[in-house]
C-alpha positions in Angstrom: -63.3 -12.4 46.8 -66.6 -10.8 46.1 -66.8 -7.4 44.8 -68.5 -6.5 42.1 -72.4 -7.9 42.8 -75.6 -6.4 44.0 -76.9 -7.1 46.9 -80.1 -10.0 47.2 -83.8 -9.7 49.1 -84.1 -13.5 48.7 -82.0 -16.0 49.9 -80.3 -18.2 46.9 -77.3 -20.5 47.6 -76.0 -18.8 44.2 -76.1 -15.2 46.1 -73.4 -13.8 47.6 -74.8 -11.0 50.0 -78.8 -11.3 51.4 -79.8 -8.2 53.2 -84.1 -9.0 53.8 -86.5 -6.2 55.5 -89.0 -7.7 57.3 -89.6 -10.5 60.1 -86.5 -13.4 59.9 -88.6 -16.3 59.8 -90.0 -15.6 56.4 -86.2 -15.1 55.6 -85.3 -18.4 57.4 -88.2 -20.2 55.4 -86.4 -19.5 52.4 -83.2 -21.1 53.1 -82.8 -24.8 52.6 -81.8 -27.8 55.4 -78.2 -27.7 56.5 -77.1 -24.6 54.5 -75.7 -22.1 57.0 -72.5 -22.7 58.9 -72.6 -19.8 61.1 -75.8 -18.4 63.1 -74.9 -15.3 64.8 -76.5 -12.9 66.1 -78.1 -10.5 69.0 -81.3 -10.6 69.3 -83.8 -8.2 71.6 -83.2 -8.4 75.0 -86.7 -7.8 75.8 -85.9 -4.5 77.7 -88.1 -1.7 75.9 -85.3 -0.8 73.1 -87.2 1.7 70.9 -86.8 -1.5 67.7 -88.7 -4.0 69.9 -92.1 -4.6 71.9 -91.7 -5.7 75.2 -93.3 -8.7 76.3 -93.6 -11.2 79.0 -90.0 -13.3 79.7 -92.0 -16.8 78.8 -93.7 -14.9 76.0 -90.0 -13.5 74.4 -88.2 -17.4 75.1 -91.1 -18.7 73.2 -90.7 -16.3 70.3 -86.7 -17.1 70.3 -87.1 -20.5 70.2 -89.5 -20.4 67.5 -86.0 -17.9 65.8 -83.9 -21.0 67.2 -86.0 -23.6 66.0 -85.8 -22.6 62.3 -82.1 -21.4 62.9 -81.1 -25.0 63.9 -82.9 -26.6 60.9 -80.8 -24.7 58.4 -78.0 -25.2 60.2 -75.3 -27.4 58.5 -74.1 -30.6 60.3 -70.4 -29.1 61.0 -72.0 -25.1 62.0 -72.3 -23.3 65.4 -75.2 -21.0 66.4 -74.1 -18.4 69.2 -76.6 -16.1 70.8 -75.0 -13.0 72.1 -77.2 -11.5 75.0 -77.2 -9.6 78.4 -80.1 -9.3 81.3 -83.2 -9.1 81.1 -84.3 -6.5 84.1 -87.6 -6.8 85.0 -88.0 -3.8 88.5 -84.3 -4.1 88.7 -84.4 -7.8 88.9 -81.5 -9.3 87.1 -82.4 -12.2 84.6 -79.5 -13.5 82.6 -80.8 -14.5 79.4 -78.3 -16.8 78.5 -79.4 -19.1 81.3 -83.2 -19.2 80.3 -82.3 -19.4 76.7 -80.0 -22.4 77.8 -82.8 -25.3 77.5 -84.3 -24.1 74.1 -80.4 -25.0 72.7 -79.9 -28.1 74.7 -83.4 -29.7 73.8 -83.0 -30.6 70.3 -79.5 -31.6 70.8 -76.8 -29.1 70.3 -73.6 -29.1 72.4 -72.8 -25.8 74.1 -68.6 -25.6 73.7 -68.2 -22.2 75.0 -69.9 -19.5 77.3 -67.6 -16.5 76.5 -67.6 -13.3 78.4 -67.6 -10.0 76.2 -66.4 -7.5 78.9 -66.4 -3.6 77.8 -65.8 -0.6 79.7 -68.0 1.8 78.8 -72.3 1.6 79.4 -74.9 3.0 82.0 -73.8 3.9 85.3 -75.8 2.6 88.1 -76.5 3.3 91.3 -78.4 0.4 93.3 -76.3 -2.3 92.1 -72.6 -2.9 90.4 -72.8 -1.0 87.0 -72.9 -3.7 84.2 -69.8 -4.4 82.2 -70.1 -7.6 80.1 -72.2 -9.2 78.3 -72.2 -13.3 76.8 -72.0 -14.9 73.9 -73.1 -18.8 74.3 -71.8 -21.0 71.7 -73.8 -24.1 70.8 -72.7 -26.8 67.9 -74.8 -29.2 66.1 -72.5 -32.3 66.1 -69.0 -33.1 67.8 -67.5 -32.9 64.2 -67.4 -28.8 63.8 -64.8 -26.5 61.9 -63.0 -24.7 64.7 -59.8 -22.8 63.0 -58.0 -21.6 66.4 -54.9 -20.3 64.2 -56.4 -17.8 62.5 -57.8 -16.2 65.9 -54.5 -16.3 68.1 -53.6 -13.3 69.8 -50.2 -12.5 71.3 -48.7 -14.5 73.3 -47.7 -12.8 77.1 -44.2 -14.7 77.3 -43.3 -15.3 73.6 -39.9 -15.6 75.3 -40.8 -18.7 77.3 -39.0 -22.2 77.8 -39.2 -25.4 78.6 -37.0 -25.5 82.2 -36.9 -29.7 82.1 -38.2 -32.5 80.0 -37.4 -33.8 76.8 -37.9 -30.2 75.1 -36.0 -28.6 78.2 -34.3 -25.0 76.5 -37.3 -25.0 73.4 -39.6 -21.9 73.2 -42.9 -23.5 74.8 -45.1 -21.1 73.0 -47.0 -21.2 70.1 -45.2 -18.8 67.2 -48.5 -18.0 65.9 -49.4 -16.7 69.4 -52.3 -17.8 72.2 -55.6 -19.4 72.3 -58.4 -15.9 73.3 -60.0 -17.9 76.2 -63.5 -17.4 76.8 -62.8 -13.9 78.5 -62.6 -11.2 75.7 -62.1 -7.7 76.3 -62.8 -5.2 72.9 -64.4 -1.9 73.4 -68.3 -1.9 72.2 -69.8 0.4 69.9 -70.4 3.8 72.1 -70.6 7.8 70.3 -66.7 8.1 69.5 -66.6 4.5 68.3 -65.3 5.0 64.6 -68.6 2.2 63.6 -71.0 4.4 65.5 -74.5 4.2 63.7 -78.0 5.9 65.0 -78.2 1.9 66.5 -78.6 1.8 70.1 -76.6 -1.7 70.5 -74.5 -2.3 67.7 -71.8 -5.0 67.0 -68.5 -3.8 66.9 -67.0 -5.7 63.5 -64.0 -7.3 65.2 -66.4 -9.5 67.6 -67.7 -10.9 64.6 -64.7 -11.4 62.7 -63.0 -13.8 65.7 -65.9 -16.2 65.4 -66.5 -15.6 61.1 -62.8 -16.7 61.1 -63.0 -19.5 63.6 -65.9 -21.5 62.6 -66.0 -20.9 58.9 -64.2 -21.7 55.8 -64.1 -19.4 52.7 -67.2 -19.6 51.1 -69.4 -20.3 53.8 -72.8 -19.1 54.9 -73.1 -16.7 58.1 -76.5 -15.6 59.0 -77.9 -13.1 61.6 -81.6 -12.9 62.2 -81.5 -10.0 63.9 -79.2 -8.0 61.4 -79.3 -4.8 62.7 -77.6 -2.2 61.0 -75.4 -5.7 59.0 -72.0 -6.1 61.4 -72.6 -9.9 60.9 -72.4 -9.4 57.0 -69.8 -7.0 57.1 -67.6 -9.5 59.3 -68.5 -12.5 56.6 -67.6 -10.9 53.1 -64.7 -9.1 54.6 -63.0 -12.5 54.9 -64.3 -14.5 51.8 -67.9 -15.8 53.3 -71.7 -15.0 52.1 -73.3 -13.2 54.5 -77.4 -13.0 54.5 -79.9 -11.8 58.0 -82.7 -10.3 58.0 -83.9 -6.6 59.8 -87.5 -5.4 60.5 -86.7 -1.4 60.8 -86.3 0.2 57.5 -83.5 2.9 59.0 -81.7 -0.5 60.1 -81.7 -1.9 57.0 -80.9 1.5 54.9 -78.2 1.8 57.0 -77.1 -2.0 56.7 -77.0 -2.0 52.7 -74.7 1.5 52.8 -72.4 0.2 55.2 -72.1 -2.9 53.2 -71.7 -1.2 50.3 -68.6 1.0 52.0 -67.1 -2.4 52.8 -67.3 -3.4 49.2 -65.6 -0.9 47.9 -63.2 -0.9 50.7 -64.0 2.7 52.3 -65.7 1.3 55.3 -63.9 2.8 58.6 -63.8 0.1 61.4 -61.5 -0.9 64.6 -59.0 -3.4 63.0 -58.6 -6.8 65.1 -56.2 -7.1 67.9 -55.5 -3.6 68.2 -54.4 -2.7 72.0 -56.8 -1.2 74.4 -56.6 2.2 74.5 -55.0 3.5 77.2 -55.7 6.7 78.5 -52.7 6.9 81.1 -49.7 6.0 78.2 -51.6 8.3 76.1 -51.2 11.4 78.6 -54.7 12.1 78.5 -55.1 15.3 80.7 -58.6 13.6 81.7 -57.1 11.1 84.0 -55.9 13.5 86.6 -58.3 14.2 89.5 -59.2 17.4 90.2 -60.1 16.7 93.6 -58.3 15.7 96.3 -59.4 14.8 100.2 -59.0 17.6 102.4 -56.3 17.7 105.6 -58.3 17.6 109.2 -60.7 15.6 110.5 -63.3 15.4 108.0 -66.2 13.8 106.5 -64.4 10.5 104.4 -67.3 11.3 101.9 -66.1 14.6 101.2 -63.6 15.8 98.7 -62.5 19.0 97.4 -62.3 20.3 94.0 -59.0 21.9 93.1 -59.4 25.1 90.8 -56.5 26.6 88.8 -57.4 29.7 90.3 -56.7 28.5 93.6 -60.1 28.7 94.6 -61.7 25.9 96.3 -65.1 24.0 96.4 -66.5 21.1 98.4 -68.6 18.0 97.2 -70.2 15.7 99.6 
């Protein structure tokens, strides 16, 4: 739909692509009452990333809100904000940030439809606690009169097969044709080093998280805004599907990166993970990595020990 413009540093409803360096408030300031119909983003988690100063946990909900705030204003009647976080870990003390960032929504009087559970296989390994595998994405509208298009979402149905066993419609396929509702539990594989989208950013979106909610709470021609740009998934995911995208980013390499990768998807050479695509599977692939090279040795023995199988034959033992 739009392919042939340049990209904007100020916001203008006659703009089709705003891509701002510096702090998102100034951004935000620019952009009139009601005019967005999608706020997405993920912001700082407050954890000492090397693009953010760490500061108290009543010191960072006081600057989000002041991001919320402004976000809320500018958001149109029939839009939906969603905040995509994780923990905040303060000595290994677990903080879910969607819980404290909870009130700041509800106060002024938007409706939270939807906590939904990003879960992802691959992160940091720990050893004091369970290693963490998810993250949330908390889904707030303005009014009970909000553009929700579930059909364009829908993802394959398990029993497509399925039918009615009694009733009036006893023998009919039960199903949908256009496949299921996602539920609030979605599984799609975040942005690590062999991700095909893998920039120099530490926590990136991967597009096709975007793209599920771009396509669900906007029309064509719609405003989507991320405050917290990063390296411009949010964008990416808009004008992909016929929507303005504009956010704001306060690292230069962020933003360098955004505008290239926007410019890819312009001209249609930007590599990303399509929607909907299976998990992979390392098992039905025959990866050679998924059998075990040890094995528990015969005898009494120590259950925490295991042996380590060489092709030579020779042996070694691992407590």
């Amino acid at each position: 739909m739009f392919k042939t413009y340049e990209i904007s540093r100020k916001f203008s409803e006659s703009e089709q692509v705003v891509l701002f360096h510096g702090d998102c408030l100034e951004l935000l300031r620019e952009i009139p009452d009601k005019s967005l119909q999608l706020v997405i983003t993920s912001p700082p988690y407050n954890i000492g990333k090397p693009y953010e100063t760490r500061l108290k946990l009543d010191d960072y909900v006081n600057q989000q809100a002041s991001v919320i705030t402004e976000c809320v204003r500018a958001l149109s009647d029939r839009g939906s904000i969603c905040w995509q976080v994780g923990n905040y870990v303060d000595n290994g003390h677990i903080i879910p940030l969607d819980t404290v960032l909870h009130p700041v929504f509800s106060n002024p009087g938007l409706k939270m439809r939807n906590r939904i559970v990003w879960h992802f296989e691959h992160g940091l390994h720990c050893k004091r606690r369970f290693s963490g595998r998810y993250e949330t994405i908390i889904w707030f509208t303005k009014t009970d009169d909000y553009v929700f298009n579930l059909d364009a979402i829908r993802v394959p149905q398990k029993y497509p097969g399925k039918k009615h066993f009694k009733g009036p419609k006893a023998g009919q396929y039960s199903s949908n044709p256009l496949g299921k509702n996602p539920g609030d539990m979605w599984v799609i594989p975040n942005v690590k080093s062999n991700h095909v989208e893998k920039t120099t950013h530490p926590c990136q979106f991967p597009v096709e998280l975007i793209e599920r909610f771009v396509l669900s709470m906007t029309n064509e021609g719609d405003w989507v805004f991320d405050p917290f740009l990063g390296v411009g998934t949010a964008i990416i995911a808009a004008i992909r599907h016929g929507r303005r995208g504009a956010g704001a980013e306060v690292v230069r390499e962020y933003v360098d990166i955004a505008e290239d990768r926007i410019q890819r998807e312009l001209q249609g050479t930007l590599k990303t993970r399509p929607m909907n695509r299976p998990i992979y599977d390392p098992v039905r692939a025959g990866n050679k990595l998924t059998v075990a090279p040890w094995a528990k040795p015969k005898g009494p023995t120590d259950p925490t020990e295991m042996t380590l199988l060489e092709p030579s034959g020779r042996k070694y033992r691992t407590k």
